[in-house]
C-alpha positions as CSV (number, residue, x, y, z in Angstrom):
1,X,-7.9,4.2,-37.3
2,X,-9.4,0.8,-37.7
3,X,-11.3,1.2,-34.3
4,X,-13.9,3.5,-36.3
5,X,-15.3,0.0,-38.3
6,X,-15.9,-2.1,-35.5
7,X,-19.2,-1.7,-33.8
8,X,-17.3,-2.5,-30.1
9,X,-15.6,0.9,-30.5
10,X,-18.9,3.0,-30.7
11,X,-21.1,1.1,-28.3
12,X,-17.8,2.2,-26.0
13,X,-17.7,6.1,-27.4
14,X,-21.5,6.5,-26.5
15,X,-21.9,5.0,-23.1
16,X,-18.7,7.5,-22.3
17,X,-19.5,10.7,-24.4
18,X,-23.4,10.7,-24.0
19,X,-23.4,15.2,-25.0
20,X,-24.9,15.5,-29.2
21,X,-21.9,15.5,-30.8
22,X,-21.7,16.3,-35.0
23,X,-19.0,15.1,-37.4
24,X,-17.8,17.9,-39.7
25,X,-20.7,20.4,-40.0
26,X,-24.3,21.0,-38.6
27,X,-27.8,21.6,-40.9
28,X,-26.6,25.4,-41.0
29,X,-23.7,24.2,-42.5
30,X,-25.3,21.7,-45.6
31,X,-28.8,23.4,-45.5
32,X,-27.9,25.9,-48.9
33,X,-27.0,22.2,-50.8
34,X,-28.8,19.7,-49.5
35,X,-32.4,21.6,-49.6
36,X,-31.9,22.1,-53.3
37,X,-32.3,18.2,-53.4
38,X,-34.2,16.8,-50.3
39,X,-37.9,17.9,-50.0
40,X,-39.9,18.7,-46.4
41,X,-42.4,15.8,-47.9
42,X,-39.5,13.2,-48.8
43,X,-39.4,9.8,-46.6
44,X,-35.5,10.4,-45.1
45,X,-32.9,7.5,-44.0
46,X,-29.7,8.9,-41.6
47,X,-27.2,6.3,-42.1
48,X,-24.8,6.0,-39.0
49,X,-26.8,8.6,-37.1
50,X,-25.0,8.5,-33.5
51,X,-26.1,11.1,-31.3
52,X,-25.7,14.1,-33.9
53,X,-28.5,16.6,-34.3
54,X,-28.8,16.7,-37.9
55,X,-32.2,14.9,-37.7
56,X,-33.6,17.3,-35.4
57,X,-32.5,20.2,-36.8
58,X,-33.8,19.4,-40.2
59,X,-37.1,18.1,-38.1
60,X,-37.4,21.7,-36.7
61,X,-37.0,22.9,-40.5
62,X,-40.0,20.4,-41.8
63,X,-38.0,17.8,-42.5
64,X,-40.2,15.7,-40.1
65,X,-40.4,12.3,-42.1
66,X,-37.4,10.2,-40.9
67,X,-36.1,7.0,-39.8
68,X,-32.1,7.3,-38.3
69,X,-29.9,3.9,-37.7
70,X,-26.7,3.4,-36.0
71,X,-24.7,0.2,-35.2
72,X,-24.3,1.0,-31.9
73,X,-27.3,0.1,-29.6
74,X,-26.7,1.7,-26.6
75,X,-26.9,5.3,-28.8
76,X,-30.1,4.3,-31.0
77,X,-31.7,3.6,-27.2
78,X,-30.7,7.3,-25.9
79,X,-32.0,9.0,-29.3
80,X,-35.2,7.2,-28.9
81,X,-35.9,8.2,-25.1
82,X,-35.0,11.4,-26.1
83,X,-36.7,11.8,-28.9
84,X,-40.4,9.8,-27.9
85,X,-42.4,13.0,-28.8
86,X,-41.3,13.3,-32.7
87,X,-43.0,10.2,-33.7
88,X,-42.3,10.7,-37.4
89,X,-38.5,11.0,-36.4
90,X,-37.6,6.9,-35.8
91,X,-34.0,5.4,-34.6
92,X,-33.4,1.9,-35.4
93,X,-30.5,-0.5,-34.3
94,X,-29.1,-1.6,-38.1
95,X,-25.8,-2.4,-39.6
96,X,-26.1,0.3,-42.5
97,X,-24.2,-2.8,-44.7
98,X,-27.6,-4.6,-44.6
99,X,-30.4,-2.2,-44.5
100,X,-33.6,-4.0,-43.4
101,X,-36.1,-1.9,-45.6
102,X,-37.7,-2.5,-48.7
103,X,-36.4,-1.5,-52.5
104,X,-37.2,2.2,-53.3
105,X,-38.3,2.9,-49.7
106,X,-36.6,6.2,-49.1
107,X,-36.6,9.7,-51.4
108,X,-33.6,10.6,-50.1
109,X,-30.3,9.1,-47.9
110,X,-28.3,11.2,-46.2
111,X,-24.4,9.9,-44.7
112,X,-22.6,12.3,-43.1
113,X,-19.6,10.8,-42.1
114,X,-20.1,6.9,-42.3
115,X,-18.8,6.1,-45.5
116,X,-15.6,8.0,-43.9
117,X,-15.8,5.7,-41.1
118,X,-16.6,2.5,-42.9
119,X,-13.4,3.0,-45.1
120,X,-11.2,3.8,-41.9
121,X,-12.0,0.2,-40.9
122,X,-10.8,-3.2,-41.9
123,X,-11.7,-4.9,-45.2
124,X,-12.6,-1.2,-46.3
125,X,-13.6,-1.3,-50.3
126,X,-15.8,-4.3,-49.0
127,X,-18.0,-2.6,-46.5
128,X,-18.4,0.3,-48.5
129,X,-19.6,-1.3,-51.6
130,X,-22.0,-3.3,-49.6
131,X,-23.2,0.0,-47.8
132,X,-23.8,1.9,-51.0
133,X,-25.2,-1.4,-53.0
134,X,-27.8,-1.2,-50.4
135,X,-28.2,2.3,-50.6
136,X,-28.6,2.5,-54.0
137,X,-31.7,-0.4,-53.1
138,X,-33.5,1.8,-50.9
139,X,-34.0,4.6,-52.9
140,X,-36.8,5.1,-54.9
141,X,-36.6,5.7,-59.0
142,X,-35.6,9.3,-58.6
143,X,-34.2,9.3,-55.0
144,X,-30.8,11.4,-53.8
145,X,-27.8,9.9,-51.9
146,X,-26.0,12.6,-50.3
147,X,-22.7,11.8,-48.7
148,X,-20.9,14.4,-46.9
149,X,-17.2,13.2,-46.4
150,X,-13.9,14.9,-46.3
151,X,-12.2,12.7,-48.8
152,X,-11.3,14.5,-52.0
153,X,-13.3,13.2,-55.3
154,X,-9.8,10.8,-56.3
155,X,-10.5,9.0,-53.5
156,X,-14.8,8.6,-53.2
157,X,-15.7,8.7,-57.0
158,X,-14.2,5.4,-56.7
159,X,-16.9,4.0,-54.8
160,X,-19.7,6.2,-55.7
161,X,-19.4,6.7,-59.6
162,X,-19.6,3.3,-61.3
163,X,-22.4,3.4,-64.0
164,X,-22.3,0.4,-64.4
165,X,-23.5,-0.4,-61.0
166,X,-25.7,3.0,-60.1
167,X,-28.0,4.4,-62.6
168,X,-27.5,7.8,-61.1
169,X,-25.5,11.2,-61.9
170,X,-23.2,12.1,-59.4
171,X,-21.9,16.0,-58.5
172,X,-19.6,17.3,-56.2
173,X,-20.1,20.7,-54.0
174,X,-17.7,21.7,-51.4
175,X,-18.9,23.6,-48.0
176,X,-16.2,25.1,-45.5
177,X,-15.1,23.7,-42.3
178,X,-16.4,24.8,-39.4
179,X,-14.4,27.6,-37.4
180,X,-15.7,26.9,-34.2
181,X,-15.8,23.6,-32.1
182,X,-19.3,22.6,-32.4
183,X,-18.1,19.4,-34.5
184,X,-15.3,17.0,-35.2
185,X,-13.4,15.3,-37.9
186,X,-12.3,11.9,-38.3
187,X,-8.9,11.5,-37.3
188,X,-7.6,10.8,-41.0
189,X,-8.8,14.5,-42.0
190,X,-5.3,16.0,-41.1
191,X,-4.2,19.5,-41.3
192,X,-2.8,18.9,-44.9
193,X,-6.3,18.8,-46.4
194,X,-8.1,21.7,-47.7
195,X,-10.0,23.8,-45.6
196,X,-13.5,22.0,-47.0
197,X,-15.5,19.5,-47.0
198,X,-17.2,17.3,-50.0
199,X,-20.9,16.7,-50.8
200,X,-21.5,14.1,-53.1
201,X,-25.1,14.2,-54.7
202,X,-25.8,10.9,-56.0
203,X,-29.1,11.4,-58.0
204,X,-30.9,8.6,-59.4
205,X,-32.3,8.6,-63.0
206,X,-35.3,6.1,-62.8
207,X,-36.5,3.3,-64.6
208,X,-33.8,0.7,-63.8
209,X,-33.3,-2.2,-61.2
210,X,-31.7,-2.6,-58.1
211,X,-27.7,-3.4,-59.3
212,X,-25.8,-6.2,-59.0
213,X,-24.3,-7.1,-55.7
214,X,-20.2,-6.5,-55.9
215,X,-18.0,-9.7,-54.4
């Protein structure tokens, strides 16, 4: 499972699989939760985009304000040649553990699945907590991180609720799995788990500084 935190095995997985491909659910899927939270007018970051088409589904919806980043470089250079025409809807080549945007850039992040993938890897609790410290600086005052994941809230709340790190409230909504093959899990999400998968809304209060970085 260790392959999913090393950038050699997705450069590898998108020079072979080159078809959109989705992990867990579509927009159809998160739309009902995530529009409750995410405006048409909000600046958007897509952490660990890949080749899914989240970003142009919600473009197609209004969402049209977005910038999408994925380790892997040979996939960020596919989504931009196929994307040239939405010039509002950008894909960078970053490490989502050091984001290269200023503090309180984004209204809203959205990580569907690479949080999951970061904590399959090696030195886990450390790439996560760098991922979300710089999460947490990118946001503006009042911004939202939503994480869609299928780990159960013993085993995310851990990373994502620490007041005194993140000056934000976090809930927890639960959406079906897909029954049809139009995305994937992660390997870890074995048949023993329930038949759902976790949103975590991670909404920030205002009116406090970027946290501490964690060792």
């Amino acid at each position: 499972m260790a392959q999913y935190g090393k950038p050699e095995y997705w450069e590898e997985r998108y020079t072979r699989d080159t078809e959109p491909f989705d992990w867990y659910q579509r927009w159809s899927g998160i739309k009902d939760i995530i529009t409750q939270y995410v405006l048409p007018t909000h600046q958007i970051l897509h952490l660990g985009c890949g080749n899914s088409r989240l970003s142009e589904e919600m473009y197609d919806d209004g969402y049209i304000n977005s910038i999408n980043i994925d380790i892997s470089q040979v996939v960020i250079k596919a989504m931009q040649d196929k994307y040239r025409d939405k010039q509002t809807m950008r894909f960078l080549h970053m490490d989502t553990r050091n984001l290269e945007f200023d503090e309180a850039t984004f209204d809203a992040v959205i990580d569907k699945g690479t949080l999951d993938s970061l904590l399959c890897g090696e030195n886990s609790t450390a790439h996560a907590n760098k991922m979300i410290s710089e999460v947490y600086r990118v946001l503006s005052p009042t911004g939202v991180y939503v994480v869609v994941s299928y780990g159960q809230p013993p085993n995310r709340l851990i990373f994502l609720d620490k007041p005194d790190l993140y000056n934000w409230d976090v809930e927890v909504k639960t959406v079906a799995k897909p029954t049809i093959a139009s995305t994937a899990p992660l390997a870890t999400d074995d048949k023993d788990m329930p038949n759902v998968h976790y949103i975590y809304l991670c909404k920030k209060r205002g009116g406090r500084e970027a946290p501490r970085q964690e060792s």
